[in-house]
N, C-alpha and C positions, 0 to 999 in steps of 0.2 A: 748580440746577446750578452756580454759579456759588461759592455756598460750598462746597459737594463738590469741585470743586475748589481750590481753597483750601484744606482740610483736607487731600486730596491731596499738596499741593506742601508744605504744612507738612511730612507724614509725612518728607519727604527733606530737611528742615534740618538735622536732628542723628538721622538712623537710630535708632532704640532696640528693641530684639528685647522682647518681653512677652508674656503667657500668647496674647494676640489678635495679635501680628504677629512673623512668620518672613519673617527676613534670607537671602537666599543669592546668590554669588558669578552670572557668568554662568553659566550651567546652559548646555549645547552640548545642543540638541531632538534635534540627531542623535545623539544618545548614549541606549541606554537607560538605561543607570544614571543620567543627570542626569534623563531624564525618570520614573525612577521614583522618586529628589530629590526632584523639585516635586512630585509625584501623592500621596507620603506626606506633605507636607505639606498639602497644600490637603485632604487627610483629616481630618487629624487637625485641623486648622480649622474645617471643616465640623463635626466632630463635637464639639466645644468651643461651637459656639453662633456660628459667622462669625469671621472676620477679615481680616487680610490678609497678601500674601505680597509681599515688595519683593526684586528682581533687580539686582545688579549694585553689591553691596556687600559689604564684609571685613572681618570684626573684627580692628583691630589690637590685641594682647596686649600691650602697653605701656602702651595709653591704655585698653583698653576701649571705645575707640570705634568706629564703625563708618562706614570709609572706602570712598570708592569705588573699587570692584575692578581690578585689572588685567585686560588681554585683550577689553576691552570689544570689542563685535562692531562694525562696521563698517556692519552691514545690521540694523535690531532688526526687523525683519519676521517671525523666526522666534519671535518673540514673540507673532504676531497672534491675533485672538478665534479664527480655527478653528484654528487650529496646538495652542491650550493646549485647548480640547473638546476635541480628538483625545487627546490625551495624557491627561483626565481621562476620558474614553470608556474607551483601555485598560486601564486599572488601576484605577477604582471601582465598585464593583458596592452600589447601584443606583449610577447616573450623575447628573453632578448640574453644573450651569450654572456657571459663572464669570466677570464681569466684568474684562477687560483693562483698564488705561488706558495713555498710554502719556506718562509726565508730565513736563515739563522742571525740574531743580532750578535754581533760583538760583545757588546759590553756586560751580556751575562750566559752568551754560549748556545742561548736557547732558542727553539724556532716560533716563528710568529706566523699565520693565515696574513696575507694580501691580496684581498680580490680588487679587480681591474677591471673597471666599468667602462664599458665604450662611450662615448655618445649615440646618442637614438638620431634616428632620422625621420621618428616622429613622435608624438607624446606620448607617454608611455601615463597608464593610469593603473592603481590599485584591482584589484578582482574579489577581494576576499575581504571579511572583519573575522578578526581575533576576540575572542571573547572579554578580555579585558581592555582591548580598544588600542593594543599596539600597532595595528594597523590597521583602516578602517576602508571599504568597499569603496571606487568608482571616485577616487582622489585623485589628481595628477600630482604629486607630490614634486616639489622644487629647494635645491637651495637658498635658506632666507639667512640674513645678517643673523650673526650670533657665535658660529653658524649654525643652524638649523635647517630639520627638512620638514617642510611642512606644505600645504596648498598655498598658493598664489592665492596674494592678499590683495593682487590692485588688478588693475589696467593695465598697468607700465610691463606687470611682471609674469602676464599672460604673454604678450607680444614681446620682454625676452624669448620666454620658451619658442614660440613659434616660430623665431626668426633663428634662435640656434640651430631647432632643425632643418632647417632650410639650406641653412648654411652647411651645414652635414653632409645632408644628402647632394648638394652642390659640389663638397668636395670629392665626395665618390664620384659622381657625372665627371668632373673633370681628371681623376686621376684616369679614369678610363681612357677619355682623350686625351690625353698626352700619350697613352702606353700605345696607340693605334698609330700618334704619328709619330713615332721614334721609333713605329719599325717592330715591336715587342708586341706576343701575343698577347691577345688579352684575357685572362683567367676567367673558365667558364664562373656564372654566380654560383654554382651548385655548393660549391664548400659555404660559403656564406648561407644561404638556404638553409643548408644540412643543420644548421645551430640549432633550428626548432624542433627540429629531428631527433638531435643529442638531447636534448631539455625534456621531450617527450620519453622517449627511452629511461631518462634517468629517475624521471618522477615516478615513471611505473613502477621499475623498479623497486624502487623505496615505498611505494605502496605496494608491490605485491613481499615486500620485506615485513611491511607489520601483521601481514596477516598470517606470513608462515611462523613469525617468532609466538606467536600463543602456542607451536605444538610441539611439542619433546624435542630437540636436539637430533635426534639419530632418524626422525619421521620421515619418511619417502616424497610427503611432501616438499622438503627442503632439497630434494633432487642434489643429495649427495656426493652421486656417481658422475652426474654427467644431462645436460638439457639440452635444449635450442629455445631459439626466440626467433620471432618475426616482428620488427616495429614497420607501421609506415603509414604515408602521412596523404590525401589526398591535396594536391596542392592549394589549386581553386575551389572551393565548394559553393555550390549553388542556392541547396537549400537544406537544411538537413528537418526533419522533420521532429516534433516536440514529442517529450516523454512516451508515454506507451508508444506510439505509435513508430517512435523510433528504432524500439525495445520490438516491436512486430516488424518491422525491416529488417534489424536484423539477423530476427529469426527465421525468416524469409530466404536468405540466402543458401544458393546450392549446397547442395548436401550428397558428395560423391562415395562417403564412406560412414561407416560407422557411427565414426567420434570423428568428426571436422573439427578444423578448428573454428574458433568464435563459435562455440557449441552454446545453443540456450536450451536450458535444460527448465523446468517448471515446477518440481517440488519444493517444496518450504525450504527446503535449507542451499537450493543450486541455483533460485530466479535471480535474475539481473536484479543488481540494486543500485542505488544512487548516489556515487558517493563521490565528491568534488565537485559535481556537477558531471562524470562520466558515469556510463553504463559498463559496471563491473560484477564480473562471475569470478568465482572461486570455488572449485570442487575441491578441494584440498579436505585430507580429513588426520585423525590419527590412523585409521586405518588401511586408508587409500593407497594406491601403488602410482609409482611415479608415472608412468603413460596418462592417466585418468584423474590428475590433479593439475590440470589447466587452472591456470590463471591469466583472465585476459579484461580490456578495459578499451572501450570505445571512447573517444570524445565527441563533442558537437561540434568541433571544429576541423574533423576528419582525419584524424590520428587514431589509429590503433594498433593494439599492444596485446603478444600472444607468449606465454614462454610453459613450456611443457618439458617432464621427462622424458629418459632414451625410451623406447619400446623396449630396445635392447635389455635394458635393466631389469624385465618383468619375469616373472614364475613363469617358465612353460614358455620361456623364447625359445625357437628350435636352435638347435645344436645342442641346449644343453650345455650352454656357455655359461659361465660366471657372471653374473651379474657385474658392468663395469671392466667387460674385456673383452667384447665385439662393436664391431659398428657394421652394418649392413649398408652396403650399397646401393639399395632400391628404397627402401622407405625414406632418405632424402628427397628422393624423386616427387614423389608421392604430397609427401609434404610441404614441401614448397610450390609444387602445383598446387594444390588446395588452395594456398594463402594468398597467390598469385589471383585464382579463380575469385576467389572472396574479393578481394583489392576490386578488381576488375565490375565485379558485381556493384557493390557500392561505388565505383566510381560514376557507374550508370547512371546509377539512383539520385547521389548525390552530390553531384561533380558537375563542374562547368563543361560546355562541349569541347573534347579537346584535353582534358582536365590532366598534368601528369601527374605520373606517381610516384614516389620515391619510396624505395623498400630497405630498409636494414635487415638481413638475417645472420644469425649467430650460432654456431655449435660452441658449448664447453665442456673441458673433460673428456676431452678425445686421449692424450697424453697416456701411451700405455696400450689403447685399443687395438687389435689388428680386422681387417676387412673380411665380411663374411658375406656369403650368398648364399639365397635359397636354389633361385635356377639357374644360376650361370657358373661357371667355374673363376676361382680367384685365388690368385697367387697372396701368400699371407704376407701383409704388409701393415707395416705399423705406422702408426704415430706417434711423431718427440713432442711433440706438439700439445698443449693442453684447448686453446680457444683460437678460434678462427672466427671472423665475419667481414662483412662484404655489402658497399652499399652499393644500387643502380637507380637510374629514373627509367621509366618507361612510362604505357597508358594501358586503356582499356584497350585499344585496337591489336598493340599487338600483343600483348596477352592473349587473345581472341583468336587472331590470325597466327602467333606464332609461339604459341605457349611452349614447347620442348626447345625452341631453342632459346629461349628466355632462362626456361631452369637452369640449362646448359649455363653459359653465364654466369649461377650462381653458382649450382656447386661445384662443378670442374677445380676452380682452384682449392676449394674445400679437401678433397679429394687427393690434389695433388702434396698434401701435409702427410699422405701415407707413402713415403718413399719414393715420391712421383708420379705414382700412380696417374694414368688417364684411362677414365671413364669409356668406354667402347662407345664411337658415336652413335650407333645406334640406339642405346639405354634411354636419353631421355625421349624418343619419339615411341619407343617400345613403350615402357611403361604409363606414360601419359595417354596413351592409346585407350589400354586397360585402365586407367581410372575414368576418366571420361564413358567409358563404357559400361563403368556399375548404374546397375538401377538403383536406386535406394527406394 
């Protein structure tokens, strides 16, 4: 680690642009065209075999050198690991991981963005145009002499690309085999996997980020206090079905309480809309309370994304607690069955036989909370703790066959952030009982 960086901090001695590293100015995130800037480069990187992308430098045309830029930002946070997923999320199709660093240079003290392109182990193409044509839809973009990134101009430089990946993906196959005959276990792919997962997550994110920044600052919809989220991905998908009808799928799905999540709602201001190409809902309002200001977002490609406030936090929680200083014990239950249920449900629909699932779930804003119950007795215990989450794979099957111990799984170590608390085995088969057993 230590020489990584050090090759790192070298990179920003004397900046030099080369087939492997692409120079650019402060790129503004909030801008699409600078974000479709970076996204055509860390392309055409990817597709060239890795490299890297260095932020916050200028070629001066006198010297040919490359100094550091004017307008430098003041906050580089817009620079962070989920901010650039997001950005490589919209505009690369497949999607694909990128290493942030965030490096200080010597020779003026200051930090610089480094992102660190893997190579692809297949062609990666464009998904999106930018209105002023920074980046343009369904391009394979590649390193050209100059350097440049642009689409392949020949023959020759098509059958580059292809043979890089080849070669890529050849060298994973065999780092594999070696680790098998020397004995050394071989690392399930799931971390590898998981990158598309982090990429999803992150974009949502930053999309369900511009919709709450329209409302006041202190708005319940900005869940102030404290939320959860559910991300996850179905792995295989079979067939997902086109616009409305997908939008009727999955309104289609079980509905064990009230307010489920993935709730479709059909008034003018709550129907699904269309936005990136996913099916996104927003009940957020100025007046809304945090429980009832879901935001969630399906893709066509079997990801979705759910993040709601506490219950806890609402007028007429019982106890009579302060808003932001219970967390109840059974409404996790509850809720990650639901989303479990849902998963399972569209895995059916639209999932290969077999299909797995990979789920992310998250509490934050525990930090402070201590544990409440409506029927069961609990010793008060707190959380040091602000954010907790936890990923697993599973399937339709045993979601099916063994939904309470699946939740078990998740939240147990959730739980155990309140002074070790363990959950009474019995909880998750108790309450999954009773939700399963609402009519709605």
């Amino acid at each position: 680690m230590e020489n990584e960086n050090l090759q790192l901090a070298g990179m920003l001695i004397d900046p030099k642009e080369s087939m492997d590293v692409e120079i650019k100015g402060w790129l503004d995130l909030s801008s699409k065209e600078h974000c479709g800037t970076l996204a055509k480069a860390a392309i055409a990187l990817a597709n060239h075999g890795g490299g890297s992308l260095l932020l916050g430098f200028e070629e001066d045309k006198t010297t040919a050198r490359f100094l550091p830029a004017s307008g430098r930002p003041g906050d580089l946070r817009m620079y962070g690991q989920d901010a650039i997923s997001a950005v490589i999320a919209r505009h690369a199709e497949p999607n694909f991981h990128c290493d942030v660093r965030i490096v200080r240079r010597a020779a003026d003290g200051n930090d610089y963005p480094i992102i660190r392109i893997p190579p692809s182990t297949v062609p990666i193409r464009s998904k999106v145009d930018s209105a002023s044509g920074s980046i343009k839809a369904n391009i394979y973009y590649v390193r050209r002499p100059g350097p440049k990134s642009e689409q392949p101009g020949s023959g020759q430089e098509w059958e580059t690309l292809i043979r890089r990946c080849v070669a890529a993906s050849r060298t994973e196959m065999l780092d594999a085999i070696r680790s098998i005959l020397s004995g050394a276990s071989v690392p399930d792919s799931e971390p590898a996997k998981s990158d598309s997962l982090d990429a999803w997550e992150a974009s949502s994110r930053a999309a369900w980020q511009s919709r709450i920044d329209s409302l006041p600052e202190g708005a319940s919809a900005h869940f102030p206090l404290g939320r959860y989220f559910c991300a996850y991905e179905i792995v295989d998908v079979a067939l997902v079905p086109p616009g409305q009808q997908y939008v009727d799928l999955l309104s289609s799905a079980p509905r064990k309480t009230g307010w489920r999540p993935f709730l479709v709602l059909h008034s003018d201001t709550a129907r699904p809309k269309n936005v990136d190409g996913c099916v996104e809902v927003w009940l957020g309002s100025d007046s809304s309370d945090a429980a009832h200001s879901d935001y969630w977002r399906a893709s066509r490609q079997g990801q979705f994304f759910l993040i709601r406030g506490f219950q806890e936090d609402t007028v007429g929680f019982p106890n009579s607690a302060a808003p932001g200083t219970v967390f109840d014990i059974t409404l996790p239950v509850w809720r990650v069955a639901e989303c479990l249920i849902h998963a399972g449900y569209m895995a059916e629909k639209i999932g290969t036989e077999g299909a797995k699932i990979r789920f992310r779930f998250g509490w934050e804003g525990l930090a402070g909370r201590h544990l409440v119950a409506q029927t069961r007795f609990v010793d008060e215990r707190q959380s040091q703790q602000a954010d907790f989450s936890t990923t697993i794979t599973t399937d339709k099957n045993e979601i099916a066959n063994n939904l309470p111990e699946v939740v078990g799984r998740i939240v147990s170590p959730m739980f155990e952030l309140f002074e070790f608390f363990e959950i009474p085995a019995s909880l998750p088969a108790e309450e999954v009982t009773k939700l399963l057993g609402n009519r709605m």
